[in-house]
C-alpha positions as CSV (number, residue, x, y, z in Angstrom):
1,X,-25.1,9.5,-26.8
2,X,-24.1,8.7,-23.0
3,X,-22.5,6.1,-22.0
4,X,-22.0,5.8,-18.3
5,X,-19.2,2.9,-17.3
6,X,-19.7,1.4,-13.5
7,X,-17.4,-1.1,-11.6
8,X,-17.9,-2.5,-8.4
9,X,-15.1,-5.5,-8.2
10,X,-12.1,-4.8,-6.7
11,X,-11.1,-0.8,-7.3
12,X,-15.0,0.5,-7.7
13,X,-15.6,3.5,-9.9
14,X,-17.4,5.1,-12.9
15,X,-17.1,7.2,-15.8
16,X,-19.0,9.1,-18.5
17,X,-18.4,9.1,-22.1
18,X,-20.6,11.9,-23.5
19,X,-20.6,11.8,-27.5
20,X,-17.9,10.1,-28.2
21,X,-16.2,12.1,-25.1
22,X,-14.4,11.1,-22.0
23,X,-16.0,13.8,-19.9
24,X,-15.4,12.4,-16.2
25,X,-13.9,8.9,-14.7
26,X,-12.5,8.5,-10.6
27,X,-12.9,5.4,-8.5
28,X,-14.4,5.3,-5.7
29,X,-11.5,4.8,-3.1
30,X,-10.8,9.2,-3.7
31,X,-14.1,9.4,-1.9
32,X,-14.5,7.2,0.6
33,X,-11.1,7.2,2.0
34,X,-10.3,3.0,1.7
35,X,-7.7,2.2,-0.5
36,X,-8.9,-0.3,-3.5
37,X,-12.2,-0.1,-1.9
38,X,-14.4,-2.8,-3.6
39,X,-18.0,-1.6,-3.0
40,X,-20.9,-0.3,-4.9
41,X,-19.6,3.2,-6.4
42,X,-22.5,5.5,-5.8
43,X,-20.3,8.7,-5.4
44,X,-18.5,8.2,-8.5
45,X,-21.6,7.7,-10.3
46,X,-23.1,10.6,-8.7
47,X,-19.7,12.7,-9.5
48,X,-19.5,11.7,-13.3
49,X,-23.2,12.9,-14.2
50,X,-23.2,15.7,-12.1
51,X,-19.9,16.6,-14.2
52,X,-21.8,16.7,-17.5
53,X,-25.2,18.2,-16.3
54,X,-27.3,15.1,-16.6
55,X,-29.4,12.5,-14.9
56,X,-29.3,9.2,-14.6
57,X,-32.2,9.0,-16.5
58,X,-31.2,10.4,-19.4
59,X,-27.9,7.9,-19.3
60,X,-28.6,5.9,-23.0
61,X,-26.4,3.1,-22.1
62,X,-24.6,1.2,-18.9
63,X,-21.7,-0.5,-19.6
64,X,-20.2,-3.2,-17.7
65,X,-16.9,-4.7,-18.1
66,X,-17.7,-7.9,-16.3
67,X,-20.1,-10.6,-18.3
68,X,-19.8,-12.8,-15.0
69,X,-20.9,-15.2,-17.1
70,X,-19.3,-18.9,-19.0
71,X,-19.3,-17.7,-23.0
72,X,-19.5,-20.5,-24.9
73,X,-17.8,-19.1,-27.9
74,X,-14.9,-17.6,-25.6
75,X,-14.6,-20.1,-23.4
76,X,-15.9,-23.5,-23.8
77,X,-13.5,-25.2,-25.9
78,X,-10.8,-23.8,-24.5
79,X,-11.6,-25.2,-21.1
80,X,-12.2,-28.2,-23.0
81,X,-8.9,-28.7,-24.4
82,X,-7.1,-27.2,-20.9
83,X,-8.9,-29.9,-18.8
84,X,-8.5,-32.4,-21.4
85,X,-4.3,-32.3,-21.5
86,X,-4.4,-32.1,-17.5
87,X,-6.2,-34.9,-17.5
88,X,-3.7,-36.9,-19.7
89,X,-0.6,-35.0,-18.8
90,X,-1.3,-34.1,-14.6
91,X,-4.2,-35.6,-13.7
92,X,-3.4,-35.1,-9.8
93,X,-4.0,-31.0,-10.8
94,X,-7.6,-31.5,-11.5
95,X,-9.2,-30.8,-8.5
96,X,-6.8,-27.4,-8.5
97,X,-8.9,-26.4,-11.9
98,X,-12.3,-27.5,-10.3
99,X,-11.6,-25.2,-7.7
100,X,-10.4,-22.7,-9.6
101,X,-13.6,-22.5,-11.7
102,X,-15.9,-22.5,-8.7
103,X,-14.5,-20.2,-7.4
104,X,-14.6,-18.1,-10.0
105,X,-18.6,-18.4,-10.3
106,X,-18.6,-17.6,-7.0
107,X,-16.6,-14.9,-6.2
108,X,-18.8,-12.9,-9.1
109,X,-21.9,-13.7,-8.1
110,X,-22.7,-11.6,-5.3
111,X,-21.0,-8.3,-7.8
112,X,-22.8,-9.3,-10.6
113,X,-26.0,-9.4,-8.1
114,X,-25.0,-5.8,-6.7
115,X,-25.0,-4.6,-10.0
116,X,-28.2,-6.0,-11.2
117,X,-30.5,-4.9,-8.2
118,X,-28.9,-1.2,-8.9
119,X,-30.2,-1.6,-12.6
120,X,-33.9,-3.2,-11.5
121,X,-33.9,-0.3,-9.2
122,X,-33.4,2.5,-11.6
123,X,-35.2,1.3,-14.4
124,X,-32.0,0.6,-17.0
125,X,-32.6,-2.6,-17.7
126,X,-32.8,-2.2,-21.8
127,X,-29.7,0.1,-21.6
128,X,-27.2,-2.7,-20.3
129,X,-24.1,-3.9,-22.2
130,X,-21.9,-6.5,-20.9
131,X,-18.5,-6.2,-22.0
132,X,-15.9,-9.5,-21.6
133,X,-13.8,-8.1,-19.0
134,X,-11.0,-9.2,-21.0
135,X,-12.2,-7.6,-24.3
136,X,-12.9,-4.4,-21.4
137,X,-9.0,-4.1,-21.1
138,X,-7.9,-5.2,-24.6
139,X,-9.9,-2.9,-27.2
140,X,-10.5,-0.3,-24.3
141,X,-6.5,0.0,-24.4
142,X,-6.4,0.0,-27.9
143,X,-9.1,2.7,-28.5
144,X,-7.7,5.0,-26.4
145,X,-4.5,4.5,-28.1
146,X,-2.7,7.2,-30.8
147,X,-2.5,3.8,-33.1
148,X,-4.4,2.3,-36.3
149,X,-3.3,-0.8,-35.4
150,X,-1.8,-2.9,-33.3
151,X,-1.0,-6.1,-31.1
152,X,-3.2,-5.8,-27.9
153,X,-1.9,-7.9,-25.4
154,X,-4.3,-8.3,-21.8
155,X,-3.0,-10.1,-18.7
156,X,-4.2,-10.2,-14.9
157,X,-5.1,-12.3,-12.7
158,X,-8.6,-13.1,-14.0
159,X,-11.7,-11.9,-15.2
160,X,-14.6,-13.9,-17.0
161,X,-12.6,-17.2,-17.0
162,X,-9.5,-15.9,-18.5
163,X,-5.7,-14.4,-17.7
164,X,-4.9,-13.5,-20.7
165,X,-5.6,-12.6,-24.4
166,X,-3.9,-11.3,-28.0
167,X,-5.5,-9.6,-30.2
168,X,-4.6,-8.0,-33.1
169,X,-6.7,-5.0,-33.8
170,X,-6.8,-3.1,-37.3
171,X,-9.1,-0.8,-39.1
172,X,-12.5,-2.9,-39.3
173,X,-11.9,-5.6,-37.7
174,X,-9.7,-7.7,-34.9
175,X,-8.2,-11.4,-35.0
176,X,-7.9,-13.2,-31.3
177,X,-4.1,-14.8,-31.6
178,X,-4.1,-16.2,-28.3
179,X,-6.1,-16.9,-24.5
180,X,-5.1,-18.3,-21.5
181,X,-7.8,-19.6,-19.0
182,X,-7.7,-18.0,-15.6
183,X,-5.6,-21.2,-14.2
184,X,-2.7,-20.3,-16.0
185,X,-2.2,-16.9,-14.8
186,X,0.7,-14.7,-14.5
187,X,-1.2,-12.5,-12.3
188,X,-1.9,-15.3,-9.5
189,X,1.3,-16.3,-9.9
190,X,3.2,-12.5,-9.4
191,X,0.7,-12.5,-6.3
192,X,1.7,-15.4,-5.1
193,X,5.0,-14.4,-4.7
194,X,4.0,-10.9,-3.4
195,X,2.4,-12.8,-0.8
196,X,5.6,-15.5,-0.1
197,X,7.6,-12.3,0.3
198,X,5.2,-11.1,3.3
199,X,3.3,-8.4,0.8
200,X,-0.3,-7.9,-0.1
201,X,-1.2,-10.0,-3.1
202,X,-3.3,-7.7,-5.7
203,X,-1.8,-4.6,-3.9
204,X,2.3,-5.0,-3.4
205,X,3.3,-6.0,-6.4
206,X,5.2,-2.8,-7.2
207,X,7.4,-3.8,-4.2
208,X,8.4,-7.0,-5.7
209,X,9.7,-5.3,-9.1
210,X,11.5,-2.9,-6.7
211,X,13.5,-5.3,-4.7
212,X,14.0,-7.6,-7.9
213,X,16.8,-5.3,-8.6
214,X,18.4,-6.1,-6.1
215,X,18.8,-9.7,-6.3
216,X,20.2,-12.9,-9.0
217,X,17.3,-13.9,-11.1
218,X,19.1,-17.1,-11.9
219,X,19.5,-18.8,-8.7
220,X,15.5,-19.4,-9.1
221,X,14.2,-19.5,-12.2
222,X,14.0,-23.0,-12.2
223,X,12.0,-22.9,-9.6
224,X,9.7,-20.3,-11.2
225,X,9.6,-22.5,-13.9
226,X,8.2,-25.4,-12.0
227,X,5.3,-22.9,-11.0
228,X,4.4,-21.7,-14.8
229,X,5.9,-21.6,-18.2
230,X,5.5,-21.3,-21.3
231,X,5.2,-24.2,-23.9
232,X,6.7,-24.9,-27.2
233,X,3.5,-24.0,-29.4
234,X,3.5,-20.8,-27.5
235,X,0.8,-21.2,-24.3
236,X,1.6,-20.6,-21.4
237,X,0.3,-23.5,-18.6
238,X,0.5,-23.8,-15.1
239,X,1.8,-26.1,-12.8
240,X,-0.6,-27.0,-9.9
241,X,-0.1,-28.9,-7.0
242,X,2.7,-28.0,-4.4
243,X,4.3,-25.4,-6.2
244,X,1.7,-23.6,-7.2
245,X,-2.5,-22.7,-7.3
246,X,-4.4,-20.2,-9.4
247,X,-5.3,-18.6,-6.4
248,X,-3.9,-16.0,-3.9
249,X,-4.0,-19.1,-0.8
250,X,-2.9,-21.9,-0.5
251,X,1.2,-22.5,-0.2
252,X,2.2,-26.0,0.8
253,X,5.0,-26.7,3.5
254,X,7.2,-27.6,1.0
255,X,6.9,-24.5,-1.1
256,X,7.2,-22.4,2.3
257,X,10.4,-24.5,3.5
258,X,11.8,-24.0,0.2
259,X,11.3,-20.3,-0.5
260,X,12.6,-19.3,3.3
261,X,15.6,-20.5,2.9
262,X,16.2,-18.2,-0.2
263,X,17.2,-14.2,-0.1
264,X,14.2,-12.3,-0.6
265,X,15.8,-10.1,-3.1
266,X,16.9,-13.3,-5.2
267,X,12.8,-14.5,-4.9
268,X,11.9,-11.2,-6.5
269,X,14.7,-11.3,-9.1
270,X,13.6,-14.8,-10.4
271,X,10.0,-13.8,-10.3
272,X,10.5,-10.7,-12.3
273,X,12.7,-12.0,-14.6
274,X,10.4,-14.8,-15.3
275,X,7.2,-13.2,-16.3
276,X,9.4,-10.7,-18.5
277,X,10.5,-13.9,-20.4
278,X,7.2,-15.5,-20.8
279,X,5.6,-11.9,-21.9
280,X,8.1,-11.0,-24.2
281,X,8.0,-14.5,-25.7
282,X,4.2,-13.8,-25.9
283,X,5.0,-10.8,-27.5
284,X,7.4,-11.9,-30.2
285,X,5.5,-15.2,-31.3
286,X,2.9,-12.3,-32.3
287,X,4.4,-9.3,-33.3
288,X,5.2,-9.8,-36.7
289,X,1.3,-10.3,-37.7
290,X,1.4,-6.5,-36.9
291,X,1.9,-4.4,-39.7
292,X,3.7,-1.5,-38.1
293,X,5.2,-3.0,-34.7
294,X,2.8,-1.4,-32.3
295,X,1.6,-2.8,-28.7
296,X,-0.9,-2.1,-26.8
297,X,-0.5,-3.7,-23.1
298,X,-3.5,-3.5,-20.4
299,X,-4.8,-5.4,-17.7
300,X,-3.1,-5.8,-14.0
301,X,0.3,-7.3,-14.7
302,X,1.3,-4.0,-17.1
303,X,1.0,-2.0,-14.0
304,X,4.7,-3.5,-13.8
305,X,6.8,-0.7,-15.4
306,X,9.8,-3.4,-15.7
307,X,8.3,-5.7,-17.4
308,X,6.8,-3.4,-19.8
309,X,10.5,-1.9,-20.8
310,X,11.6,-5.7,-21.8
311,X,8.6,-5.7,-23.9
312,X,9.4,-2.2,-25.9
313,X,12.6,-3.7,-26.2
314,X,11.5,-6.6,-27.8
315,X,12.4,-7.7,-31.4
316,X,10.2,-6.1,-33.5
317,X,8.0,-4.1,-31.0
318,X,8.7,-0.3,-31.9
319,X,6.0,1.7,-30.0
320,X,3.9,0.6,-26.5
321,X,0.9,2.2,-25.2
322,X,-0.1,0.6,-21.8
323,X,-3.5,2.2,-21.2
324,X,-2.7,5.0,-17.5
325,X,-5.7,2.8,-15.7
326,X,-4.0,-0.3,-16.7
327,X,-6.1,-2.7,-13.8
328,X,-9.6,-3.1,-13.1
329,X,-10.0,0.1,-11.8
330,X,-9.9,1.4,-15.4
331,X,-12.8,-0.4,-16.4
332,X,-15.5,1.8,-16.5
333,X,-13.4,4.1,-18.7
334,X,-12.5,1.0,-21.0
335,X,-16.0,-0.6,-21.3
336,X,-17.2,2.9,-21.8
337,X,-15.4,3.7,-24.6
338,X,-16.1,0.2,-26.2
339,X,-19.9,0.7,-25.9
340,X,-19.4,4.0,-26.9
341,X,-17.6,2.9,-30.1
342,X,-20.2,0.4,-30.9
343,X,-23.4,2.3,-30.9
344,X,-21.2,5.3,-32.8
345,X,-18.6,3.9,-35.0
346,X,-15.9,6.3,-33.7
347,X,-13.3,6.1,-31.9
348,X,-13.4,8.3,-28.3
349,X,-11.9,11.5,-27.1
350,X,-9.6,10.9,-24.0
351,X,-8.0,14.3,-23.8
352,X,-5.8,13.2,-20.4
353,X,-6.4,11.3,-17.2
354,X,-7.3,14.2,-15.6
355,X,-10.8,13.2,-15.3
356,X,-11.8,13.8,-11.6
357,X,-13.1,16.4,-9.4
358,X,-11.3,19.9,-9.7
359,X,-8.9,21.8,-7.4
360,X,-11.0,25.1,-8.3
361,X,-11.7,26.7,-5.0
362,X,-13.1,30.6,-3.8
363,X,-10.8,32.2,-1.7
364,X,-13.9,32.2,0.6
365,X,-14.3,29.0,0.8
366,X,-10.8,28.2,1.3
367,X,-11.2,30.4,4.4
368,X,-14.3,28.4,5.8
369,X,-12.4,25.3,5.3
370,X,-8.8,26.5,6.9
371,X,-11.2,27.7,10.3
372,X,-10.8,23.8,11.1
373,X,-6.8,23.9,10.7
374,X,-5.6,26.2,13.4
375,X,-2.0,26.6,12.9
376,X,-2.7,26.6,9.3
377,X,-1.9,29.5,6.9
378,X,-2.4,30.6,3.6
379,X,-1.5,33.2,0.6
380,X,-2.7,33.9,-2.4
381,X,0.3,34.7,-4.9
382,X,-0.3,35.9,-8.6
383,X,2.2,35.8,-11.3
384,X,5.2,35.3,-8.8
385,X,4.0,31.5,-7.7
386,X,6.8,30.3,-10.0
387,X,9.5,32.1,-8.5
388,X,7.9,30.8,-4.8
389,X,8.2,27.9,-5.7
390,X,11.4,27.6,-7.3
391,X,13.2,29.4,-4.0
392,X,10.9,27.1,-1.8
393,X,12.5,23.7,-4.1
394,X,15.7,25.4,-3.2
395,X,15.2,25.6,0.7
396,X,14.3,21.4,0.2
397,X,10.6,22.3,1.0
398,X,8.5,19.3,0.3
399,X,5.7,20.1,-1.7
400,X,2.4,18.6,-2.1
401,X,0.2,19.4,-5.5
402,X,-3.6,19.8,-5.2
403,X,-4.0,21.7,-8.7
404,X,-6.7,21.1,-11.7
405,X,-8.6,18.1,-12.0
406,X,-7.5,14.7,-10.0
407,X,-5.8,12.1,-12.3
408,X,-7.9,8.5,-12.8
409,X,-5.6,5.7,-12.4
410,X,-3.0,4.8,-10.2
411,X,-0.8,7.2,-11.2
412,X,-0.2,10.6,-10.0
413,X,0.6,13.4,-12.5
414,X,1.8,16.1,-11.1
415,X,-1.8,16.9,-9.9
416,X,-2.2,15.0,-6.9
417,X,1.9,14.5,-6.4
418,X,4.4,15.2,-4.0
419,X,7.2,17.5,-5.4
420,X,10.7,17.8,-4.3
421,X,15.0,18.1,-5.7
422,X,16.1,15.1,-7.2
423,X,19.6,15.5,-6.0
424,X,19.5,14.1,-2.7
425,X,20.1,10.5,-2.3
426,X,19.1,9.6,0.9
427,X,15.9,11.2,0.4
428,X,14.4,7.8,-0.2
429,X,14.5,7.2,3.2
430,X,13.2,10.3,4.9
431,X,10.9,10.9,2.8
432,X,9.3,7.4,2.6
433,X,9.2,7.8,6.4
434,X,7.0,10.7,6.2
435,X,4.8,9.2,3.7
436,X,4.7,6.2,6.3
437,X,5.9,3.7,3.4
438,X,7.9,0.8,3.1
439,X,9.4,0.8,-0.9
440,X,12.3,-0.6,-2.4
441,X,12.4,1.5,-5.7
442,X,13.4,4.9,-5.7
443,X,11.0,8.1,-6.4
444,X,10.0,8.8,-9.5
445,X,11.2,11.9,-11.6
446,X,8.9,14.3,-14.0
447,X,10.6,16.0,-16.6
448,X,9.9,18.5,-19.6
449,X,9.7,17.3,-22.9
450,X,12.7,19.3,-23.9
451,X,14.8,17.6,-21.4
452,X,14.2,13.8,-21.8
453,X,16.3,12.9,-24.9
454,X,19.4,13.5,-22.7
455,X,18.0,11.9,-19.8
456,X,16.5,8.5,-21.0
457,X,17.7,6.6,-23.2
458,X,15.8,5.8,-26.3
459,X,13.2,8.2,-25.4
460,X,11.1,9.7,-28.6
461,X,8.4,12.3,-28.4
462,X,5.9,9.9,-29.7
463,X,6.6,7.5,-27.3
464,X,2.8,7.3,-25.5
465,X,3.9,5.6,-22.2
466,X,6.5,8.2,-21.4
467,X,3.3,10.7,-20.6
468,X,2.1,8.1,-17.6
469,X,5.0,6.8,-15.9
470,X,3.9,3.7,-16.7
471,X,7.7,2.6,-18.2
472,X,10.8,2.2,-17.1
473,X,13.8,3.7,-19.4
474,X,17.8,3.3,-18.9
475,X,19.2,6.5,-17.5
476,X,21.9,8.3,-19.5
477,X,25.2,9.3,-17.3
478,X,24.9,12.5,-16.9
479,X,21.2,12.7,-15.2
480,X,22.1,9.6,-13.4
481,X,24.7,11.5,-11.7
482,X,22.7,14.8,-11.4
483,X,19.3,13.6,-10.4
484,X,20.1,10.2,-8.0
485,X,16.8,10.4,-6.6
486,X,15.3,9.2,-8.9
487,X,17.7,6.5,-10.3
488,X,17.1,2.6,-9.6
489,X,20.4,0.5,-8.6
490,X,19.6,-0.9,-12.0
491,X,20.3,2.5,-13.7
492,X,16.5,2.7,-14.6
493,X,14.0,5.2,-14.2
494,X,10.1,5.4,-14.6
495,X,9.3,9.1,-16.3
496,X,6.4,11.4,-16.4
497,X,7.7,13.7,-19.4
498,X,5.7,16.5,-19.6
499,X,4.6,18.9,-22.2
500,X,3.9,22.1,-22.8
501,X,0.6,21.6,-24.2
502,X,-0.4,19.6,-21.7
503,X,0.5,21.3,-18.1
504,X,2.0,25.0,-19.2
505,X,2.2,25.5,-15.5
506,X,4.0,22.7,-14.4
507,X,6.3,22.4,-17.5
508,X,7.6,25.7,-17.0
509,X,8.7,25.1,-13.6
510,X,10.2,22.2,-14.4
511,X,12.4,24.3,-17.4
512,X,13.1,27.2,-14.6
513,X,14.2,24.3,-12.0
514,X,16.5,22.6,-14.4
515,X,18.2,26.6,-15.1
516,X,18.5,26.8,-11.7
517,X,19.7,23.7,-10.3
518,X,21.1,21.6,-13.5
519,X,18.6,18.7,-12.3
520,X,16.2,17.8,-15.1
521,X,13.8,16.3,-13.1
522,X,11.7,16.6,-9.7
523,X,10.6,14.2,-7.7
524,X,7.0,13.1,-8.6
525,X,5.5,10.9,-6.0
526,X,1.6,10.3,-5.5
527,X,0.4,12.2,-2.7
528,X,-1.0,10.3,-0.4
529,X,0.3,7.9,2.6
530,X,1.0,4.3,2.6
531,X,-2.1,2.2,2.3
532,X,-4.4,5.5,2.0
533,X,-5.6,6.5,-1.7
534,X,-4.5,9.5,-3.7
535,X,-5.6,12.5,-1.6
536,X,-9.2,13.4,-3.2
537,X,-10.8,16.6,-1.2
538,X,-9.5,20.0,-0.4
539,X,-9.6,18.5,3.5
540,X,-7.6,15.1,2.1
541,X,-4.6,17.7,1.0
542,X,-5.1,19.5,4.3
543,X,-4.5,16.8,6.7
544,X,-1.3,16.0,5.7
545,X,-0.3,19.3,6.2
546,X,-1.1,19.5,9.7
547,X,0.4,15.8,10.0
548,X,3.7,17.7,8.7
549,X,4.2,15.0,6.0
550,X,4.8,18.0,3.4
551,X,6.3,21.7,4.1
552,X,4.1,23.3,1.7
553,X,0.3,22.9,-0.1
554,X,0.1,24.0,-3.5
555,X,-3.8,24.6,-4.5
556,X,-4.9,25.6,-7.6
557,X,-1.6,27.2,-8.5
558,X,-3.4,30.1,-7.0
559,X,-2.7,29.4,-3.2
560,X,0.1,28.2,-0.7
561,X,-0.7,26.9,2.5
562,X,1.4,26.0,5.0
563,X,1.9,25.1,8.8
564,X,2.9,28.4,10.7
565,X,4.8,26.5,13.8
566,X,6.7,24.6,11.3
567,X,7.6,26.5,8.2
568,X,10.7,29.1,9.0
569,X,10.9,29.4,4.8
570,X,7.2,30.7,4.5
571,X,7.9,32.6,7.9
572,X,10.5,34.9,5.7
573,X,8.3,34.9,2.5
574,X,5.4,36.8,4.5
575,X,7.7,38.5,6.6
């Protein structure tokens, strides 16, 4: 059985389940080189099949996690009952939901069309499945998930007519607890914010749940409040009109006035602190339907690390899994597996995120390609590359990782990451300059399994989320005062742990650093700069060499490359 999984709204990709097997997934953006590129995603399709030695034609299913389509059974009454109470309760908001639900047909339309000329033209019609793109995120999540059962929570800023769902999931069957129409979105209204702040909606998010730190949630969270909340039987509902629209535009003057004469910092608290409290109060209206305390979070809000810590440490909750391609980038992996689950009755094989194209690369070859760097150097080190690179941590070379297969999702892994000491405070600024970015939260640190109990608090080896950094954990005293780098104003940190199991290589260094400098951690940053996607080709890791963004290019952990006019510590290793 095949199952190939396509997206082409927003982050474009594909992937491949191949009996019952995550073989391949990447999005699109590693290939073409434009960040959250929202296109058709021919190389990714081309990459996955070519990955497990088959044609499209022989592809038995195509699965789509957009219906882009009004379900009467999902939808209709609860759009019945939602513009029934405006009517009666805000009657002035109704042309807000109009809009909002036109422009929801719309804006799918022309995907939806994209999607369906590419199946006319290849003759797949009969092999089809539409997946609710909400169901896409929520049993996806939960599939790919280490548990039986659980409480699958989804929330973004909208797909097929809806923000947000519970479910709970068990052996043979599921029970919907709870769905929000796409009017009464959290994920609108974090964007919103983003975008009141001067950020990218749908992009800078991360920034806001940096600065929030800084600031004093309480100063504001009426005003959030006014925006969205949550009511007494548990819904969450919107407030529109001036203070706020299900959409990314539209701000009145008022709202503008209002917000500019607040600290920035204080806006991000309240906003933060806000969607935390409606989530978690989401959270524990459900939880104790859920034999076993275990949730399941996915869709584009849980890309919020933050707000996923207040929901582990929810009453009741005692284990979270938020899917590693939480947003709709992860899609054709999570519709994939759905269809895949149907037609076989088993649940799939995800054996990592490492899913994408391979760092595997001839010496030769490597040659051919370095003819285009001048300036550019390279060795080929057997079993000493440990050593190298433990002496090059130690001369504060930063290090760029271009090893195994590329990671899908947004994070980096260790893979596709920038390395570096963790000890070095104001390395949040220099580096960030290098990387051309703009962040308010520090770097992130990668540790060895054997380490994190004494570095994060509450850390436990079956904790799923720890593997992605896609959580934020309080940082015990002594690694907050070792490893500052990587420790938030608030004290918090968001982890990759690593095992041995699952990256020998890299979790060995990371044992032999920690023996050698006391830091249990390096720095793990994605490798890439701002506004450019994860780097993707041997040429993508290349570049910012030359552009002197890292010291050093590990490929393959077979080669280092470097930049001869700019590298005095590979000078004296060749020497």
């Amino acid at each position: 059985m095949l199952v190939l999984g396509i997206t082409n709204n927003d982050l474009a990709g594909a992937c491949l389940v191949q009996d019952g097997t995550v073989v391949a997934a990447v999005s699109e953006e590693r290939f073409t080189r434009i960040k959250d590129h929202k296109t058709w995603p021919q190389q990714s399709i081309d990459y996955v099949l070519k990955e497990a030695g088959v044609t499209l034609s022989e592809v038995d299913r195509v699965a789509y996690g957009w219906q882009a389509g009004f379900s009467a059974e999902k939808h209709l009454l609860l759009y019945v009952d939602r513009i029934s109470e405006e009517a009666r309760l805000r009657p002035e908001a109704l042309p807000h939901l109009r809009k909002r639900i036109s422009d929801e047909i719309v804006n799918d339309r022309e995907k939806r069309g994209e999607f369906d000329a590419f199946i006319e033209e290849n003759g797949l019609r009969g092999k089809v499945v539409h997946v609710d793109h909400h169901e896409s995120h929520g049993l996806g999540a939960f599939l790919c998930s280490p548990f039986d059962q659980a409480l699958v929570v989804t929330c973004d800023g909208r797909g097929d007519f809806q923000s947000l769902t519970v479910t709970h999931y068990f052996p043979g069957g599921e029970e919907v607890l709870q769905r929000e129409t796409s009017i009464d979105s959290l994920g609108y209204f974090y964007g919103r914010i983003t975008k009141l702040l001067g950020f990218r909606p749908n992009r800078h998010e991360g920034k806001i749940t940096g600065l929030a730190a800084n600031g004093d949630p309480e100063k504001l969270l009426p005003l959030m409040r006014r925006m969205i909340d949550v009511e007494e039987n548990g819904a969450i509902r919107a407030r529109c009109g001036d203070w706020y629209q299900p959409s990314y535009e539209g701000y009145s003057e008022e709202l503008l006035r209002e917000i500019a004469t607040h600290d920035p910092a204080d806006v991000a608290a309240a906003a933060q602190r806000h969607v935390e409290n409606l989530l978690t109060a989401v959270v524990a209206r459900h939880i104790g339907k859920v034999p076993g305390g275990n949730v399941c979070l996915s869709g584009g809000v849980f890309a919020n690390v933050k707000l996923n810590q207040r929901i582990f440490d929810t009453e009741g909750v005692r284990n979270v899994y938020v899917l590693p391609p939480m947003g709709d980038g992860g899609l054709p992996l999570q519709a994939a597996v759905i269809v895949a689950h149907r037609e076989t009755g088993e649940r799939p094989r995800v054996p990592s995120m490492a899913l994408g194209p391979d760092a595997a690369i001839s010496e030769g070859r490597l040659e051919e390609i370095l003819h285009d760097y001048p300036g550019l150097r390279y060795r080929r080190i057997g079993e000493g590359m440990q050593e190298t690179l433990l002496a090059a941590l130690g001369a504060d070379q930063v290090i760029g990782t271009y090893r195994g297969r590329m990671e899908f999702g947004p994070r980096a892994l260790g893979r596709r990451s920038v390395i570096y000491g963790t000890a070095d405070v104001t390395m949040n600024d220099w580096l960030n300059k290098r990387l051309n970015r703009t962040e308010f939260m520090p770097f992130a640190p990668i540790t060895a399994e054997d380490l994190a109990a004494d570095c994060y608090v509450g850390w436990e080896p079956d904790q799923p989320s720890a593997l992605f950094m896609t959580i934020t954990y309080d940082c015990h005293e002594t690694f907050a005062k070792a490893c500052p780098a990587v420790v938030h104003v608030d004290n918090t940190a968001r982890p990759q742990i690593v095992r041995a199991q699952d990256d020998p290589f890299l979790h060995g260094l990371l044992m032999a650093w920690y023996d050698r400098s006391g830091q249990a951690a390096l720095v793990n940053t994605s490798f890439n700069k701002h506004e450019e996607p994860i780097v993707g080709s041997h040429r993508d890791a290349l570049d910012p060499l030359m552009d002197e963004v890292v010291d050093l290019l590990l490929v393959d952990d077979v080669y280092l490359v470097w930049k001869e006019s700019a590298n005095a510590f590979m000078a004296g290793q060749v020497a």
